[in-house]
C-alpha positions in Angstrom: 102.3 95.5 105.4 101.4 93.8 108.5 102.5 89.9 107.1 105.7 91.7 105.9 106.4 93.0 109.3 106.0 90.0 110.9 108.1 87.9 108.6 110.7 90.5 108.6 110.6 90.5 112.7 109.2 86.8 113.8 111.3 87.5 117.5 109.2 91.0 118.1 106.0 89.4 116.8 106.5 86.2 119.0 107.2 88.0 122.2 104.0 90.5 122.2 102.2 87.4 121.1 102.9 85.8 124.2 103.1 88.6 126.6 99.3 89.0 125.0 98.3 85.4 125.7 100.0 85.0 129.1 98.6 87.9 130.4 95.2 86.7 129.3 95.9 83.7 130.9 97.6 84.4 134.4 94.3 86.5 135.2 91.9 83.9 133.9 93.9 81.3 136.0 93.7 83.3 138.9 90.0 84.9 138.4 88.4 81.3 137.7 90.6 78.2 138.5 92.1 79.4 141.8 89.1 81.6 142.5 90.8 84.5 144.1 90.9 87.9 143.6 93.6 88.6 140.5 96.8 89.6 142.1 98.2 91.9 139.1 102.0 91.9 140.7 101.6 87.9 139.5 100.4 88.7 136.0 102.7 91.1 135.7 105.5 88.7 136.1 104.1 85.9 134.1 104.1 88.1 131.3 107.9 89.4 132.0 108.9 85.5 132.0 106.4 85.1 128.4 108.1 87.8 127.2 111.8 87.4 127.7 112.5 83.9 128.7 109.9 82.2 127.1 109.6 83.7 123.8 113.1 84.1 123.3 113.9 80.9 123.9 111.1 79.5 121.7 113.1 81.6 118.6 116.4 80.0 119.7 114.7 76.6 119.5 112.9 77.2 115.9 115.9 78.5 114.7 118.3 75.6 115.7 115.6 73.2 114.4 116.0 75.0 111.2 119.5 74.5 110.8 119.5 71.0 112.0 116.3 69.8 109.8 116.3 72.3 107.1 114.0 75.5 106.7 112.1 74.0 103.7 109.2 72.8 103.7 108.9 69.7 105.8 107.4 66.5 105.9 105.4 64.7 108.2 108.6 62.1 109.0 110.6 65.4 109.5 108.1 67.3 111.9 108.2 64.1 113.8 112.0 64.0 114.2 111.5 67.7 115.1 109.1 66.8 117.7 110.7 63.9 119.4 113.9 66.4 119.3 112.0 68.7 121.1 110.1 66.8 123.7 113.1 65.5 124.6 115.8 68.1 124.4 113.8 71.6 124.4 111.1 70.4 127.1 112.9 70.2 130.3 115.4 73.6 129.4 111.9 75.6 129.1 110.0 74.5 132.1 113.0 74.6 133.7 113.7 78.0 133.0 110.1 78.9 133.7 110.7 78.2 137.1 113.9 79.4 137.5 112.8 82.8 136.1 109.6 82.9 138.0 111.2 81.9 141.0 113.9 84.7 140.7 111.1 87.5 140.2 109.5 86.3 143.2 112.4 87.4 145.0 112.6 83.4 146.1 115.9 82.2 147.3 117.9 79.6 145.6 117.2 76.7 147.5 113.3 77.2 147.5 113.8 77.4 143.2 116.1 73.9 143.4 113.4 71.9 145.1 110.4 73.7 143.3 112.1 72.5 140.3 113.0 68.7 142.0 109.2 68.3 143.5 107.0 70.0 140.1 109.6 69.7 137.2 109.1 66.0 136.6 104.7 65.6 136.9 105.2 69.1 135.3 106.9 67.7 132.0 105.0 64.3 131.7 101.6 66.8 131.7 103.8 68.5 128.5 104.3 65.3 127.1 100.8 64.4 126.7 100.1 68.3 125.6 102.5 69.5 123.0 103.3 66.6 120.9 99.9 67.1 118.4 100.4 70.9 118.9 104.2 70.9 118.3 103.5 68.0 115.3 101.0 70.9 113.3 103.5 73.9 113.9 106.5 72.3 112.6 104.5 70.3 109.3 101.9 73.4 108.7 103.2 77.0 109.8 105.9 79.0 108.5 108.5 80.0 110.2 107.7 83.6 111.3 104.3 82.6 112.6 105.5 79.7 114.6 105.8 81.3 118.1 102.2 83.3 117.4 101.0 80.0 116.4 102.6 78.4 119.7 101.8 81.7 122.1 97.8 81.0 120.7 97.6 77.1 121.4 99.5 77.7 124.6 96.7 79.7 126.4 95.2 76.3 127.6 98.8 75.3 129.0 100.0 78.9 130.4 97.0 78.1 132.6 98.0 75.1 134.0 101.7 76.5 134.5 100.5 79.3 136.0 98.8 77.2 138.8 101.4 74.7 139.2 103.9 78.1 140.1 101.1 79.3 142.3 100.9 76.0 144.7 103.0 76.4 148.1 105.2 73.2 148.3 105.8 71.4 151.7 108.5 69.2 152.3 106.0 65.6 152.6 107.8 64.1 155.9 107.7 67.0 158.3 105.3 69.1 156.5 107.8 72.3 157.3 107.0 75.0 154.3 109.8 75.7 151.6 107.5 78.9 150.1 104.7 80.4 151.5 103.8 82.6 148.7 100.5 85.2 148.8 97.4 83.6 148.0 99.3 80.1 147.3 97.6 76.9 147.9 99.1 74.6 150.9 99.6 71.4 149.5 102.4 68.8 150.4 105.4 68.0 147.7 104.2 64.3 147.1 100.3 65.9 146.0 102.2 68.6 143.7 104.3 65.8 142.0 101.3 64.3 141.1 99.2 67.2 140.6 100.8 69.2 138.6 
């Protein structure tokens, strides 16, 4: 009943997937990498970005593969086509949307997202590149389609983490040292030190 339900609805079972793991995460990040008290308004948004941008677009992304590469089963030369395709074309629209969505939740102001994405978006997606290739490599040879996203919100806990902290650091611009987000319970760090950070 359950496998049914999921095949029938891979969207619905996708999004809870992740809004289960990112949750999960954003307070583990918090509680014991940055070693503060959890701030629930944060987890709270992290899971409203899993949810809704992350998720979603995730579907959008399977789906396209599908019709480009066939929904059949694959093979290994296939899934890598699939993963090169999606390192390269997928990778930068989600992170960059991460940001973006985070940012606009925050209440931040459109300038502040533009150079969180210039200063974190590139160390940000080279850290994805040494991440999600094996990972994306097994989902696309060895899990059907309406498990893919549950398969990608699970594997992704590790990697929610590290996004989560990256968001969290407070970016400085690295001549003057003048703030572009002070953010609750961010860490001060300069822009140069995120971009190679992060």
């Amino acid at each position: 009943m359950i496998r049914l339900w999921m095949m029938k609805y891979p969207l619905i079972t996708g999004m809870v997937s992740y809004g289960g793991v990112w949750t999960a995460s954003s307070i583990t990040q918090q509680k014991f990498i940055s070693k503060h008290e959890v701030d629930f308004v944060a987890v709270r948004r992290n899971t409203t970005v899993a949810v809704f941008v992350i998720a979603p677009l995730l579907h959008g992304w399977y789906k396209l593969a599908a019709l480009w590469f066939g929904k059949g089963k694959r093979t290994w030369r296939t899934s890598l086509k699939i993963v090169v395709a999606e390192q390269l074309l997928f990778g930068p629209v989600i992170l960059t949307s991460f940001f973006l969505s985070s940012g606009l939740l925050m209440g931040e102001s459109v300038d502040n997202i533009k150079k969180e994405i210039k200063y974190k978006l590139p160390s940000t997606y080279m850290t994805s590149c040494m991440f999600f290739p094996l990972v994306n490599f097994i989902n696309h040879l060895f899990i059907p389609f309406h498990l893919k996203i549950t398969y990608q919100a699970t594997v992704s806990f590790i990697w929610s983490n590290f996004l989560c902290f990256v968001k969290e650091k407070r970016l400085t611009e690295p001549a003057g040292g003048d703030e572009i987000a002070n953010l609750p319970g961010s860490q001060p760090i300069t822009a140069r030190v995120s971009n190679q950070d992060s």
